[in-house]
N, C-alpha and C positions, 0 to 999 in steps of 0.2 A: 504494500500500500504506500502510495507517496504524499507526502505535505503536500497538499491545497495552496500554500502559501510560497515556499520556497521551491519545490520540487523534490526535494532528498525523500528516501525508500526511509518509511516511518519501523523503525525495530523497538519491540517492547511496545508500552502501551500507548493507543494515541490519545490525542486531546481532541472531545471532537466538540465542534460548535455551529451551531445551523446545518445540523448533518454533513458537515467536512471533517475530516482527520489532518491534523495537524501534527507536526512533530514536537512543539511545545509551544507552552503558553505565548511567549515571543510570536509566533507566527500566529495564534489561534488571533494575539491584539491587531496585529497586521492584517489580517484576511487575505481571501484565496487575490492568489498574485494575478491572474489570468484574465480573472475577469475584472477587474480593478484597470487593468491597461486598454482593456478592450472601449469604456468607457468612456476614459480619459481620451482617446482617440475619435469615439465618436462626437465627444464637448468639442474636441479643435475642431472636427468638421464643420462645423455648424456657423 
């Protein structure tokens, strides 16, 4: 299973928040990376 946030392969327990798995709290505060950029990119469009 990989972070939502960072991408690294999650070993041992995840963190999970709004049904994403996280590799730790650090990333669970940050949120999923993917779609955070995807967003930000459709703001500049506009």
């Amino acid at each position: 299973m990989k972070c939502a946030s960072c991408g690294d392969e999650i070993k041992g327990g995840a963190v999970w928040r709004d049904d994403q798995p996280y590799c730790s709290e650090e990333c669970a505060d940050v949120g999923p990376g993917e779609e955070e950029e995807e967003e930000e990119d459709e703001e500049e469009d506009k």
